[in-house]
PDB file of N, CA, C and O in Angstrom:
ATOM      1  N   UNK A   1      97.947 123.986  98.407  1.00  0.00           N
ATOM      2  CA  UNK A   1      98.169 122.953  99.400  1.00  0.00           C
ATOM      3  C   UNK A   1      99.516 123.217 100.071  1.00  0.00           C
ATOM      4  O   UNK A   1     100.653 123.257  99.601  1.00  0.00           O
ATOM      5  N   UNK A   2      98.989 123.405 101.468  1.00  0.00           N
ATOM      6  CA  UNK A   2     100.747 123.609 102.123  1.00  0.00           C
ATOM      7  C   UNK A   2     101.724 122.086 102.679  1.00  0.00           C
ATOM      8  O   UNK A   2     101.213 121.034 103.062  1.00  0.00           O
ATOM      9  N   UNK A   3     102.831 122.306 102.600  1.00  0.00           N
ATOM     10  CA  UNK A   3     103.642 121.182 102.866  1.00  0.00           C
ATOM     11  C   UNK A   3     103.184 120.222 104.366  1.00  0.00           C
ATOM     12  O   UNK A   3     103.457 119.022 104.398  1.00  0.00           O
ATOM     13  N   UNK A   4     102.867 120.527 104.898  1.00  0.00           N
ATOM     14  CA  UNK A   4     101.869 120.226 106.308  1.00  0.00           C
ATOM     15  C   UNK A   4     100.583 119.106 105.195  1.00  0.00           C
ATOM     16  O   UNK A   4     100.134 117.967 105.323  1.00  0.00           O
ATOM     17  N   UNK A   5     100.459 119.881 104.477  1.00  0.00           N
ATOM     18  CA  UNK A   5      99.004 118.968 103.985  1.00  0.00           C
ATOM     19  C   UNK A   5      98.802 117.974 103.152  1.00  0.00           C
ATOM     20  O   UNK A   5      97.926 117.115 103.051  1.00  0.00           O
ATOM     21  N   UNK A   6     100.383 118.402 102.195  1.00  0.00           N
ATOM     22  CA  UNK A   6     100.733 117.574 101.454  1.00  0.00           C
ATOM     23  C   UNK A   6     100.995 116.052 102.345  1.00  0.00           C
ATOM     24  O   UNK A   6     100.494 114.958 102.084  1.00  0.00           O
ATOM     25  N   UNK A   7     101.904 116.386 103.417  1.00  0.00           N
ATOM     26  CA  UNK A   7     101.824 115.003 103.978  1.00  0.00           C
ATOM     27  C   UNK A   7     101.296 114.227 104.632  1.00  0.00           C
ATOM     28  O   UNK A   7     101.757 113.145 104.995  1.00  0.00           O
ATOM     29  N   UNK A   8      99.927 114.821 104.942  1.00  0.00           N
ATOM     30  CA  UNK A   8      99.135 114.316 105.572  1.00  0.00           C
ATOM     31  C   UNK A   8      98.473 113.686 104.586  1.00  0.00           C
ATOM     32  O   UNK A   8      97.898 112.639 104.884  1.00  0.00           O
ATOM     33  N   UNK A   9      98.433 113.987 103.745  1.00  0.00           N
ATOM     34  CA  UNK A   9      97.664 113.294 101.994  1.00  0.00           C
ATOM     35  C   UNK A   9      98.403 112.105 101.996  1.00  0.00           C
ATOM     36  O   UNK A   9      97.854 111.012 101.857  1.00  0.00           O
ATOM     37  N   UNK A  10      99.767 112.258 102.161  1.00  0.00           N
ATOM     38  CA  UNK A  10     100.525 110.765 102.018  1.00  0.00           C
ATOM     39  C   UNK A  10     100.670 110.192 102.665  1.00  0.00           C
ATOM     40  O   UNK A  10     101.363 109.228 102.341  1.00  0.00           O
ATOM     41  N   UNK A  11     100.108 110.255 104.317  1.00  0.00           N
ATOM     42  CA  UNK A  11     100.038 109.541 105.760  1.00  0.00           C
ATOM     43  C   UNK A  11      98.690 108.170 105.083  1.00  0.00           C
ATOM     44  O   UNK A  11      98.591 106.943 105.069  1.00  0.00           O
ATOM     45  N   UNK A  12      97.787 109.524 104.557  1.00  0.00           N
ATOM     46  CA  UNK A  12      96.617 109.055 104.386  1.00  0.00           C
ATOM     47  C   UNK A  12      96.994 107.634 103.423  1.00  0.00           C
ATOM     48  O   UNK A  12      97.046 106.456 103.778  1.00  0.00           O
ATOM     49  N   UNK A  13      97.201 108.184 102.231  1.00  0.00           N
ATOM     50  CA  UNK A  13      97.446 107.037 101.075  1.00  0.00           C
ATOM     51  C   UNK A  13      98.201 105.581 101.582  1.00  0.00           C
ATOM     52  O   UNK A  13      97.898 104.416 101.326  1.00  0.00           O
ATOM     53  N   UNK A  14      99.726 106.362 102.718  1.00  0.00           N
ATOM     54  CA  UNK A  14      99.909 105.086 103.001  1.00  0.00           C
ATOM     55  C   UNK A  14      99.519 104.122 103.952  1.00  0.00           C
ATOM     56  O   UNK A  14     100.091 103.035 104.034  1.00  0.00           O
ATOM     57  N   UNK A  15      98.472 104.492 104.756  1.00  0.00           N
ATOM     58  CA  UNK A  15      97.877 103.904 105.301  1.00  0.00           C
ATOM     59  C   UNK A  15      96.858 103.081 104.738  1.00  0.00           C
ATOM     60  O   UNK A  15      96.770 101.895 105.055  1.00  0.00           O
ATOM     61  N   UNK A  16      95.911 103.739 103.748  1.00  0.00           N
ATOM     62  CA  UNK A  16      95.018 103.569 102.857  1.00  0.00           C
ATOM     63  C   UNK A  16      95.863 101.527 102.379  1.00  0.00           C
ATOM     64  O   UNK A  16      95.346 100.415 102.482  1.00  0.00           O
ATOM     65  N   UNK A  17      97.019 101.890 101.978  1.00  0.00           N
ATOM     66  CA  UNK A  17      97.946 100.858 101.100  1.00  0.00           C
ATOM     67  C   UNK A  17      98.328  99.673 101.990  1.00  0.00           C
ATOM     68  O   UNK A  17      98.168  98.481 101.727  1.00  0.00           O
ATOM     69  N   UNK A  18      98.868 100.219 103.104  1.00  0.00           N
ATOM     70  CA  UNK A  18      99.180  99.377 104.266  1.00  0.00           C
ATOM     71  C   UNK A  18      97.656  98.288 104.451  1.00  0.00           C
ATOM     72  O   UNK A  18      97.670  97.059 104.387  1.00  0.00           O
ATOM     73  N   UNK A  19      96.377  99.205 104.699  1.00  0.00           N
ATOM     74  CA  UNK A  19      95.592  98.178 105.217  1.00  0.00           C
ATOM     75  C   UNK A  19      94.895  97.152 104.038  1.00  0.00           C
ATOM     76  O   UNK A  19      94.510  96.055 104.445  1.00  0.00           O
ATOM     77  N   UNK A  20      94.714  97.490 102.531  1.00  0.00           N
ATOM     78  CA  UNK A  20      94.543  97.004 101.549  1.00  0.00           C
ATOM     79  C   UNK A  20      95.459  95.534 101.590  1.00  0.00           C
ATOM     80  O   UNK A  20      94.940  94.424 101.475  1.00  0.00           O
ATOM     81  N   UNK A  21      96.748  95.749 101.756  1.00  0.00           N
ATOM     82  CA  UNK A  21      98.141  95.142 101.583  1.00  0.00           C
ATOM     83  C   UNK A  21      97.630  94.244 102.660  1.00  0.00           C
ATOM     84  O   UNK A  21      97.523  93.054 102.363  1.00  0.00           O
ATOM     85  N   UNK A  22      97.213  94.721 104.170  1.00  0.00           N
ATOM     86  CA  UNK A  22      97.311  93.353 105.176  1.00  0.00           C
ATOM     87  C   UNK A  22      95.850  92.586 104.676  1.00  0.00           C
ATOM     88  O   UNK A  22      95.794  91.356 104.714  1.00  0.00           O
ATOM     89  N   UNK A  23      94.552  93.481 104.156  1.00  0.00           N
ATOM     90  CA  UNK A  23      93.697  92.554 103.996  1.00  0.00           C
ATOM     91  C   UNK A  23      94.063  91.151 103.073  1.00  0.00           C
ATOM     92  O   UNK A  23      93.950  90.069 103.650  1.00  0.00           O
ATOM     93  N   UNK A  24      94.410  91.169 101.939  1.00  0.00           N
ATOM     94  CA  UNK A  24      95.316  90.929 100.848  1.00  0.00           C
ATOM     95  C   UNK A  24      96.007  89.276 101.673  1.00  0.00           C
ATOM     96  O   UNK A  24      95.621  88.110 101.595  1.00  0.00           O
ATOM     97  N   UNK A  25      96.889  89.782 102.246  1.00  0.00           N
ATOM     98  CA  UNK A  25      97.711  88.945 103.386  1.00  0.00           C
ATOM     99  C   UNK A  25      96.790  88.126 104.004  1.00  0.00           C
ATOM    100  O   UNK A  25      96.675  86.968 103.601  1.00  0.00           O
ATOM    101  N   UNK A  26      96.120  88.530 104.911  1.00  0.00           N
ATOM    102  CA  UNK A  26      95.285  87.950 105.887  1.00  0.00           C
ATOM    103  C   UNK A  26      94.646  86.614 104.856  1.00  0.00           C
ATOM    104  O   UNK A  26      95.086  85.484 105.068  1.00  0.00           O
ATOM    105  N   UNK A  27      93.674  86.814 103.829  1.00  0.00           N
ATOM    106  CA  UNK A  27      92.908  86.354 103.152  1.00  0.00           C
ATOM    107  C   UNK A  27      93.485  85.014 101.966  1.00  0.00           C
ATOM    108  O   UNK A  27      92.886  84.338 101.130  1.00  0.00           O
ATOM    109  N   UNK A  28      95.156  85.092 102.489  1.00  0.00           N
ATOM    110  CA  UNK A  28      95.961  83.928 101.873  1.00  0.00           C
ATOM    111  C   UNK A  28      96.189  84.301 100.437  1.00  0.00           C
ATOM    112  O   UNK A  28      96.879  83.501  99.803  1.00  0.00           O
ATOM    113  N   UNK A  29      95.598  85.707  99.589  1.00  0.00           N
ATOM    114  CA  UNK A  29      95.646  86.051  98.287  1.00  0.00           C
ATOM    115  C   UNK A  29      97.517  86.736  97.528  1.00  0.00           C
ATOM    116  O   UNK A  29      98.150  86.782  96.473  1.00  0.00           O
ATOM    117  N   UNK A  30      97.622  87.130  99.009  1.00  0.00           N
ATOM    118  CA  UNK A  30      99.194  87.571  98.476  1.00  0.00           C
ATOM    119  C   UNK A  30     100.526  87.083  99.602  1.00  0.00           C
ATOM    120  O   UNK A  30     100.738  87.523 100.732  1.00  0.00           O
ATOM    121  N   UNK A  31     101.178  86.193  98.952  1.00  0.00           N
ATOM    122  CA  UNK A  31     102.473  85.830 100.032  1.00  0.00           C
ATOM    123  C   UNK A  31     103.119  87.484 100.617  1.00  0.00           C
ATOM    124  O   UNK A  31     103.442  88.517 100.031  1.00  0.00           O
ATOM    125  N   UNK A  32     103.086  87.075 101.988  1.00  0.00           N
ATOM    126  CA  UNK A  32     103.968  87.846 102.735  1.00  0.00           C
ATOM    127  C   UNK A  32     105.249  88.735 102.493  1.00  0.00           C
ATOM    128  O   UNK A  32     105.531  89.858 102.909  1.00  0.00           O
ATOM    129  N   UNK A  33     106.051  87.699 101.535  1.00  0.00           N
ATOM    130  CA  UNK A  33     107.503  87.896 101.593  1.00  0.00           C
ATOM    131  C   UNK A  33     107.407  88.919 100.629  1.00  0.00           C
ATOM    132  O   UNK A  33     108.060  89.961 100.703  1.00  0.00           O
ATOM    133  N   UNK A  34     106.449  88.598  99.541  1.00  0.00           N
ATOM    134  CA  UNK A  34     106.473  89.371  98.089  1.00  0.00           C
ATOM    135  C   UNK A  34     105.471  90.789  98.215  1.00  0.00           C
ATOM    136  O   UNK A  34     105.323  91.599  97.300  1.00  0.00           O
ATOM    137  N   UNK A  35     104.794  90.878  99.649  1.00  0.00           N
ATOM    138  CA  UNK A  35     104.623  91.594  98.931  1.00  0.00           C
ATOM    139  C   UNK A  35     105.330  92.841 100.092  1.00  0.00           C
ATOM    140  O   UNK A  35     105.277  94.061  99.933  1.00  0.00           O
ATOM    141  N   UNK A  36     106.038  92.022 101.369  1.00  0.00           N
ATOM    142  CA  UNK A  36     107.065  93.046 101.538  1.00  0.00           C
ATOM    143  C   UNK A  36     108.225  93.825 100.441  1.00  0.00           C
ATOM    144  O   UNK A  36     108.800  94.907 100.560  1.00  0.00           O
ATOM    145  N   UNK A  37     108.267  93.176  99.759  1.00  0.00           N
ATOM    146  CA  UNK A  37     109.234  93.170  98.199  1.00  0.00           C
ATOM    147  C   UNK A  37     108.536  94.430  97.262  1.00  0.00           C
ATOM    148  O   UNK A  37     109.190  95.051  96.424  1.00  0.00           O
ATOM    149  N   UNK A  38     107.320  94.648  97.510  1.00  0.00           N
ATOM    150  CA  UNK A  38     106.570  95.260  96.710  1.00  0.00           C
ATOM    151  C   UNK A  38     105.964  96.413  97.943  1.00  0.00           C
ATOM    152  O   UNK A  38     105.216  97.311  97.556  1.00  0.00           O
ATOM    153  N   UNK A  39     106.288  96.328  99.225  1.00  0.00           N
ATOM    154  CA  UNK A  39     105.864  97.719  99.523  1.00  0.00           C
ATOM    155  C   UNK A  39     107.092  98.173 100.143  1.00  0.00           C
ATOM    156  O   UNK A  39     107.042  98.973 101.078  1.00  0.00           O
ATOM    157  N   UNK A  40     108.097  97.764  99.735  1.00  0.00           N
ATOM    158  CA  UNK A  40     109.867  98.717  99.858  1.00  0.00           C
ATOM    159  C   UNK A  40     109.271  99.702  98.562  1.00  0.00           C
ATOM    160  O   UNK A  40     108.853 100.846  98.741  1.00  0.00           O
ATOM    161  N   UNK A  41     109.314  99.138  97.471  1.00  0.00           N
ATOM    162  CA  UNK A  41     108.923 100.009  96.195  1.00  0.00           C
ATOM    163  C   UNK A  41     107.831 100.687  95.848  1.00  0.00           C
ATOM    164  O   UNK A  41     107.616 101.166  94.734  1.00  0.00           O
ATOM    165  N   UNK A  42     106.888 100.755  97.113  1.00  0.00           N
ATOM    166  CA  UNK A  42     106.004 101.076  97.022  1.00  0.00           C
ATOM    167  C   UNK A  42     106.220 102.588  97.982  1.00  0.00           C
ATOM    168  O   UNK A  42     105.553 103.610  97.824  1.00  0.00           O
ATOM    169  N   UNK A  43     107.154 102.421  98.829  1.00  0.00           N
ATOM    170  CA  UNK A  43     107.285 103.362  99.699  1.00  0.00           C
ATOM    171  C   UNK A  43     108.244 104.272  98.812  1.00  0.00           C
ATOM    172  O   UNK A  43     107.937 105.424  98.503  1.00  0.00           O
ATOM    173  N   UNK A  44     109.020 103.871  98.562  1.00  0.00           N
ATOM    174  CA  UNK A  44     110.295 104.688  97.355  1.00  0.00           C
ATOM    175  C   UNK A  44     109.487 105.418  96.618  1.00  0.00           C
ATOM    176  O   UNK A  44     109.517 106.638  96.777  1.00  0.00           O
ATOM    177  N   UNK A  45     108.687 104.899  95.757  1.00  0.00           N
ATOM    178  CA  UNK A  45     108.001 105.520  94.957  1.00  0.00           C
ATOM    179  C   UNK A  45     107.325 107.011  95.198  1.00  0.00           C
ATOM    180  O   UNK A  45     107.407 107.980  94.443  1.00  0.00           O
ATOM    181  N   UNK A  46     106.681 106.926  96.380  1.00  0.00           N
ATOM    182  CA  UNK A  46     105.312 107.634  97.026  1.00  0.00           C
ATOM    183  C   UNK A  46     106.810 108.915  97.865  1.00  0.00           C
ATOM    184  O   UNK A  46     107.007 110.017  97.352  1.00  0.00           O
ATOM    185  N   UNK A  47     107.434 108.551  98.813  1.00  0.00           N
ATOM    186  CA  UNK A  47     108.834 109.178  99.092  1.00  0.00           C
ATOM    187  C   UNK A  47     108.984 110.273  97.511  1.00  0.00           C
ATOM    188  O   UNK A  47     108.599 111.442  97.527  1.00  0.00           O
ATOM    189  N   UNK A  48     109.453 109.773  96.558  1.00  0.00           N
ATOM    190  CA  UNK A  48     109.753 110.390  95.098  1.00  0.00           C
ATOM    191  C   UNK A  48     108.138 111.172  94.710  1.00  0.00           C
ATOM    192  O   UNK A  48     108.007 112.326  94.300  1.00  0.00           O
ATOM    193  N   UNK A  49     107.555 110.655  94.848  1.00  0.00           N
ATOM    194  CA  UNK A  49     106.155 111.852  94.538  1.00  0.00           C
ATOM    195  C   UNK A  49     105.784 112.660  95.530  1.00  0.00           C
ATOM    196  O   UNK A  49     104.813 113.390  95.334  1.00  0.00           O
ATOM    197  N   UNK A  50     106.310 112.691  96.496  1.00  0.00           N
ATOM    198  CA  UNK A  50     106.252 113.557  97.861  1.00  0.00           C
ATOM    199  C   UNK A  50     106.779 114.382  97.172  1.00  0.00           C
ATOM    200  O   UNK A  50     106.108 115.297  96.695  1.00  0.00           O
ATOM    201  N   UNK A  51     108.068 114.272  96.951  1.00  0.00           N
ATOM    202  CA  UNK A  51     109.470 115.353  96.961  1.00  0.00           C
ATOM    203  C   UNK A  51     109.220 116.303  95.606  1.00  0.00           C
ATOM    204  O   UNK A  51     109.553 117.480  95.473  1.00  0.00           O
ATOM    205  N   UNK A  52     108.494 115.395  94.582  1.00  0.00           N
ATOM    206  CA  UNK A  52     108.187 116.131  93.861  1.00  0.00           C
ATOM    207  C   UNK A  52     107.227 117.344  93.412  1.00  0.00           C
ATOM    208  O   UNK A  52     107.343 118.331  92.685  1.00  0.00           O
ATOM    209  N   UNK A  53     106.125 116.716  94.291  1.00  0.00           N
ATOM    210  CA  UNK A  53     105.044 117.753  94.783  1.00  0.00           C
ATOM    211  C   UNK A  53     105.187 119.066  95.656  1.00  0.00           C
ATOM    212  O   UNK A  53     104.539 120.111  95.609  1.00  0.00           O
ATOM    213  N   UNK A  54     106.424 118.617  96.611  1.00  0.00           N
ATOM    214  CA  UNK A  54     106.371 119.745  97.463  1.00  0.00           C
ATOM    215  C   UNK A  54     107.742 120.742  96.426  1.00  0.00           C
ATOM    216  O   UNK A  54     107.927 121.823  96.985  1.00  0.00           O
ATOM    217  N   UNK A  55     108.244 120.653  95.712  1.00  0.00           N
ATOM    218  CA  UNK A  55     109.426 121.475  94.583  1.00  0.00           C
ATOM    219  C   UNK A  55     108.256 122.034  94.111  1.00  0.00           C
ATOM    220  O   UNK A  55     107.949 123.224  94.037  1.00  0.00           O
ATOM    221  N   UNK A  56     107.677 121.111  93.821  1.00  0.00           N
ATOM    222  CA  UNK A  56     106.523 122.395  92.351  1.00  0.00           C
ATOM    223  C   UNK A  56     105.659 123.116  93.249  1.00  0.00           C
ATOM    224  O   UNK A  56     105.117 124.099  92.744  1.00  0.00           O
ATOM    225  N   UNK A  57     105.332 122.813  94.751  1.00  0.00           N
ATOM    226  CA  UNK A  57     104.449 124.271  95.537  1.00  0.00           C
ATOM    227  C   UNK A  57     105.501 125.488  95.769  1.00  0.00           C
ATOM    228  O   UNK A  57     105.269 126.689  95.903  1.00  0.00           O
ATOM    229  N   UNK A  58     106.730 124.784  95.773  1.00  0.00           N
ATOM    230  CA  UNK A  58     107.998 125.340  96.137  1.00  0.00           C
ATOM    231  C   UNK A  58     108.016 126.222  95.411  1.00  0.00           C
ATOM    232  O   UNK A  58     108.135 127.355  95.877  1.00  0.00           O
ATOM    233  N   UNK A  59     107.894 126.005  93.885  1.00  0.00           N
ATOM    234  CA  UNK A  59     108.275 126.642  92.487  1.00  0.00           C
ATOM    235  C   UNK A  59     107.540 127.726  92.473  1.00  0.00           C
ATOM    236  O   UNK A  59     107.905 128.884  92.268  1.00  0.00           O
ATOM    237  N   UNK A  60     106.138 127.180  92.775  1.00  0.00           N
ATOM    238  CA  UNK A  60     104.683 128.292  92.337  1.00  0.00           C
ATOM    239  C   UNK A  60     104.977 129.193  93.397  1.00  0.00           C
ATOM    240  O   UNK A  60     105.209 130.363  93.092  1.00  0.00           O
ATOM    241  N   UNK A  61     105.012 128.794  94.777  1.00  0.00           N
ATOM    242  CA  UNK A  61     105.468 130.293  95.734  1.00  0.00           C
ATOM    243  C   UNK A  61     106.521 131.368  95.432  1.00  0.00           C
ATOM    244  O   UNK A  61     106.554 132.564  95.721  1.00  0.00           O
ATOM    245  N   UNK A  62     107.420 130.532  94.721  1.00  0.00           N
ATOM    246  CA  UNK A  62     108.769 131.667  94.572  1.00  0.00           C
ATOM    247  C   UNK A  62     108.095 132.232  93.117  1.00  0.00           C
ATOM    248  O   UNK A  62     108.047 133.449  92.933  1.00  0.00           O
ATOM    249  N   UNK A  63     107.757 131.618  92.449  1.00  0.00           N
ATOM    250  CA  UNK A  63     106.978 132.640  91.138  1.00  0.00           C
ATOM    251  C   UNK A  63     106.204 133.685  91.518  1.00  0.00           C
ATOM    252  O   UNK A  63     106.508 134.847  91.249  1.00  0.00           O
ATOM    253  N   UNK A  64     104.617 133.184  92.500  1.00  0.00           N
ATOM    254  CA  UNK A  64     103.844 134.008  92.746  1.00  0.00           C
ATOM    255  C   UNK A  64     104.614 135.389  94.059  1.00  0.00           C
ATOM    256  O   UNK A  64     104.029 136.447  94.287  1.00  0.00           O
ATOM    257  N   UNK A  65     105.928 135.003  94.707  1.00  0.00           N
ATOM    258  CA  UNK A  65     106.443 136.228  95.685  1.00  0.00           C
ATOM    259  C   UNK A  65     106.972 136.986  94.508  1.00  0.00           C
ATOM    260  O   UNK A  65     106.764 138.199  94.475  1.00  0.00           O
ATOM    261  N   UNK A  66     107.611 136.429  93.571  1.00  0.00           N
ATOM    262  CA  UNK A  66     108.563 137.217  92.579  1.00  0.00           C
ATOM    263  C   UNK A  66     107.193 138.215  92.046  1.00  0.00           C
ATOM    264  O   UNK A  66     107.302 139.381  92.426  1.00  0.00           O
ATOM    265  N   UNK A  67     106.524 138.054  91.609  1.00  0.00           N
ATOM    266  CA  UNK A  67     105.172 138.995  91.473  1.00  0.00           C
ATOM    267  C   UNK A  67     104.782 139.567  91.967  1.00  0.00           C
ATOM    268  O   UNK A  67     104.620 140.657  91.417  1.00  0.00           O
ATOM    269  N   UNK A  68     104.300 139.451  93.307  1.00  0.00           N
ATOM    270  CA  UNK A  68     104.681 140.321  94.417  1.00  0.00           C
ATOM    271  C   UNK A  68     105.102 141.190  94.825  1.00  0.00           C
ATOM    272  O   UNK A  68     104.549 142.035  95.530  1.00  0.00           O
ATOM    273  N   UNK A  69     106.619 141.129  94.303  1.00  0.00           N
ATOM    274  CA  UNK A  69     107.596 142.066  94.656  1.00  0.00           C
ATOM    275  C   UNK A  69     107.405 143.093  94.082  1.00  0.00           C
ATOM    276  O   UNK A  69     107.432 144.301  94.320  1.00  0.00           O
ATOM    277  N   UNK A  70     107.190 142.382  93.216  1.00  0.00           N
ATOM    278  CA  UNK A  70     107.115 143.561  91.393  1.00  0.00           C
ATOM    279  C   UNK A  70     106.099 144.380  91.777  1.00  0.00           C
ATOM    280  O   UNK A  70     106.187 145.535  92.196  1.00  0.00           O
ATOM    281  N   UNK A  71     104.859 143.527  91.561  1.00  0.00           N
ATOM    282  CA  UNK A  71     103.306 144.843  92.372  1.00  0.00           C
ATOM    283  C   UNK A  71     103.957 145.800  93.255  1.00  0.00           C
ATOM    284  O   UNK A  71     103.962 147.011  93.034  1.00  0.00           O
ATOM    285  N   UNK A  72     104.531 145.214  94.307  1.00  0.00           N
ATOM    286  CA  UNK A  72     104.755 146.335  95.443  1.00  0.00           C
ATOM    287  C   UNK A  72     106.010 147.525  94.906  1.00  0.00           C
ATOM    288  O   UNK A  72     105.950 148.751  95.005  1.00  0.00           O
ATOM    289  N   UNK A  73     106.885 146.858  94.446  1.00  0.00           N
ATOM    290  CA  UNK A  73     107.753 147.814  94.104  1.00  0.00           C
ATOM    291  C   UNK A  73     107.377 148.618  93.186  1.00  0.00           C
ATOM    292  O   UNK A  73     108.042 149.654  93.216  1.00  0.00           O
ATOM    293  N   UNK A  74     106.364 148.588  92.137  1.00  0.00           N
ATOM    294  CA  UNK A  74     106.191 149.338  91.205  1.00  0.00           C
ATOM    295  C   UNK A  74     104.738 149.729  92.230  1.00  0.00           C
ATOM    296  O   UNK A  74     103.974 149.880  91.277  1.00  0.00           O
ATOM    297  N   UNK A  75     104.272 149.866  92.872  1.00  0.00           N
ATOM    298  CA  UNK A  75     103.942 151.034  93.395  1.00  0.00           C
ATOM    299  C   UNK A  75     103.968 151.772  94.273  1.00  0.00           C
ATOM    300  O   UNK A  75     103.425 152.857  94.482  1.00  0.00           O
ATOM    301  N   UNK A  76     104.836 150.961  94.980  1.00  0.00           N
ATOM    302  CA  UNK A  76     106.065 151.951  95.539  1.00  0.00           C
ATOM    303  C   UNK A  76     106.641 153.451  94.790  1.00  0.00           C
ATOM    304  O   UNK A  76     107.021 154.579  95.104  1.00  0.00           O
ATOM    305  N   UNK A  77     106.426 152.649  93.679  1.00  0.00           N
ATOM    306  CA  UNK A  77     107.570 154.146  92.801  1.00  0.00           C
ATOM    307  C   UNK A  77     106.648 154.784  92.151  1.00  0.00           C
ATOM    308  O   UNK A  77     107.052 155.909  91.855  1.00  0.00           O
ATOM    309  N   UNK A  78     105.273 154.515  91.687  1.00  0.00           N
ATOM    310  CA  UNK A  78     104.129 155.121  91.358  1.00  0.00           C
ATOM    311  C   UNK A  78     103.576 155.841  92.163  1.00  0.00           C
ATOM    312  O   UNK A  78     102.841 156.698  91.671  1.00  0.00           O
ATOM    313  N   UNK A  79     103.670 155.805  93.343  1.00  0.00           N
ATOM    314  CA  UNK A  79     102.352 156.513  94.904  1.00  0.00           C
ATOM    315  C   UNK A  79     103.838 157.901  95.240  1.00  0.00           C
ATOM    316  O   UNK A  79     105.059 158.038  95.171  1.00  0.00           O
ATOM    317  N   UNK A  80     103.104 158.324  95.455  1.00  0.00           N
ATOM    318  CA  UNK A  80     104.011 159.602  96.174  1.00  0.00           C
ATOM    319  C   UNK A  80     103.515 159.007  97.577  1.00  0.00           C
ATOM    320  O   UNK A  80     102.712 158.127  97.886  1.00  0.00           O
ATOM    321  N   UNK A  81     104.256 159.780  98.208  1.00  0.00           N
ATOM    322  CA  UNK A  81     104.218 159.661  99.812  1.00  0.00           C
ATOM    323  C   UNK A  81     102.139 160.282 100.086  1.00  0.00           C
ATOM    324  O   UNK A  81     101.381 159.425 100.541  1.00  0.00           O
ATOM    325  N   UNK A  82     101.729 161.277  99.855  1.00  0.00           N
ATOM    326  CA  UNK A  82     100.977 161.664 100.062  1.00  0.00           C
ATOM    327  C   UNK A  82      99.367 161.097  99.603  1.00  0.00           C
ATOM    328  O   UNK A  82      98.263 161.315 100.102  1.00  0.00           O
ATOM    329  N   UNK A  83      99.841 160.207  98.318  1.00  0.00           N
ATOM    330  CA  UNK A  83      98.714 159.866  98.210  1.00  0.00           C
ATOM    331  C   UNK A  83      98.363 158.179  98.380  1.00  0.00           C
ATOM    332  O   UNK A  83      97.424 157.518  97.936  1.00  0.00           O
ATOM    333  N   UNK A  84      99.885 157.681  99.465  1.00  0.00           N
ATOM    334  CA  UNK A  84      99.597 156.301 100.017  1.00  0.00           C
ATOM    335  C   UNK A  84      98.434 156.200 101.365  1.00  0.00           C
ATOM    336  O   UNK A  84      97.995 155.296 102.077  1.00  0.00           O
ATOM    337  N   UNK A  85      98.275 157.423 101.260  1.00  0.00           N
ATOM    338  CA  UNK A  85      97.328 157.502 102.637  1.00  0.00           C
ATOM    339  C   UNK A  85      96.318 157.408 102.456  1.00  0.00           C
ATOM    340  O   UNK A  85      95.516 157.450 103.389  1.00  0.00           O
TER     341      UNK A  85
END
């Protein structure tokens, strides 16, 4: 999942939350004030699982290039010139 997609996952969710939250409202089941109170912390939260998700794609790319490197460089030094062709 690229960072582009990741946040579109969390556009999604918070929208998903937002309209749950106004039905909620509308329907007299949850006061207004509280549950602005509850989607400050709701946004913090989702913000903090963003950041965390995109470190660990972060992590796995710099692992899987570091591998990479290695493949290429070691056959780099394995291939003679003549038989990279």
């Amino acid at each position: 999942m690229t960072s582009e997609e990741i946040s579109n996952l969390y556009i999604r969710i918070a929208f998903q939350y937002e309209s749950a939250l106004n039905q909620l409202i509308d329907k007299g089941l949850v006061d207004k004030n509280l549950a602005d109170k509850y989607k400050e912390a709701f946004y913090n939260s989702l913000d903090e699982e963003k950041l965390r998700t995109s470190q660990k794609i972060k992590s796995h790319t710099e692992i899987i290039r570091s591998y990479m490197r290695g493949i290429i460089c070691e056959d780099m030094v394995n291939c003679t010139p003549s038989s990279r062709q």
